[in-house]
C-alpha positions as CSV (number, residue, x, y, z in Angstrom):
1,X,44.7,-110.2,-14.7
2,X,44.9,-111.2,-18.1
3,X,44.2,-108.3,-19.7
4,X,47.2,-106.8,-17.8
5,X,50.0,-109.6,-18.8
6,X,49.2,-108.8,-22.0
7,X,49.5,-104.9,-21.5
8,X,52.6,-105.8,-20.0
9,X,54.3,-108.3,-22.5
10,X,53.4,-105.8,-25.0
11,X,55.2,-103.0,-22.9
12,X,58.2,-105.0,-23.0
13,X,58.3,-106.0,-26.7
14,X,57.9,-102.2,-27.0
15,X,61.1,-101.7,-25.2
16,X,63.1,-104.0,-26.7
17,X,62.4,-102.7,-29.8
18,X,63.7,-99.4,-29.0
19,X,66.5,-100.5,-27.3
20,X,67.7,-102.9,-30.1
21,X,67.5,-100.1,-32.5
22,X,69.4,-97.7,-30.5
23,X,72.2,-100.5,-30.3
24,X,71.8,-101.0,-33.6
25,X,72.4,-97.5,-34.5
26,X,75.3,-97.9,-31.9
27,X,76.6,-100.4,-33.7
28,X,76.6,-98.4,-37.3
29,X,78.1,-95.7,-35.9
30,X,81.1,-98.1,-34.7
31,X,81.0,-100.2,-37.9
32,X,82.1,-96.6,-39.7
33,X,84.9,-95.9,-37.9
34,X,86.4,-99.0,-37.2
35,X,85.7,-103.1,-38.0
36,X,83.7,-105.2,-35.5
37,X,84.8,-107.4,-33.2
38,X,83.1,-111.2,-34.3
39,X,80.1,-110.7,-31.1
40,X,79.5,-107.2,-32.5
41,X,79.0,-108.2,-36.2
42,X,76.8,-111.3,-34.7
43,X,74.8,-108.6,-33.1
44,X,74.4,-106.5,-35.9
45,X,73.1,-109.1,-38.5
46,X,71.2,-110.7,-35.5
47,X,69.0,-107.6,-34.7
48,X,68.9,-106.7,-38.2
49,X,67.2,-109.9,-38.9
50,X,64.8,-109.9,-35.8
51,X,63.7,-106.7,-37.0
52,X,63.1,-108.3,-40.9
53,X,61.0,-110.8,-38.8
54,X,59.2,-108.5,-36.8
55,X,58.3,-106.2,-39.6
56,X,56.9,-109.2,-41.9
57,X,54.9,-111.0,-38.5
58,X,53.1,-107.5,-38.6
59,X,52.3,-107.5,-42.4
60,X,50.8,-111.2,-42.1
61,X,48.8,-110.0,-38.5
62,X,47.5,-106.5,-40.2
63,X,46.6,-108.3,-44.0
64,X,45.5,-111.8,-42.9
């Protein structure tokens, strides 16, 4: 039972990985052709930050 809430949790951080970085991409693609509205620019720096973190909680789990 364990093994499959982690299968699970890891399923979902999968997903919400790929759907931040479509929105993300979203986002960009807005940001071009015209500003952001305040909640879309807090998204923007938000997920781009979350993705910072992600990237260097994997470099500390893979190297230490």
């Amino acid at each position: 039972m364990i093994l499959f809430v982690e299968i699970l949790r890891a399923v979902a951080s999968v997903l919400l990985i790929i759907s931040a970085g479509f929105y993300l991409r979203h986002l960009e693609k807005n940001k071009r052709q015209r500003k952001l509205v305040p909640l879309e620019l807090i998204m923007y720096f938000t997920i781009q930050f979350a993705f910072i973190l992600f990237a260097i909680s994997l470099l500390i789990a893979v190297f230490f």
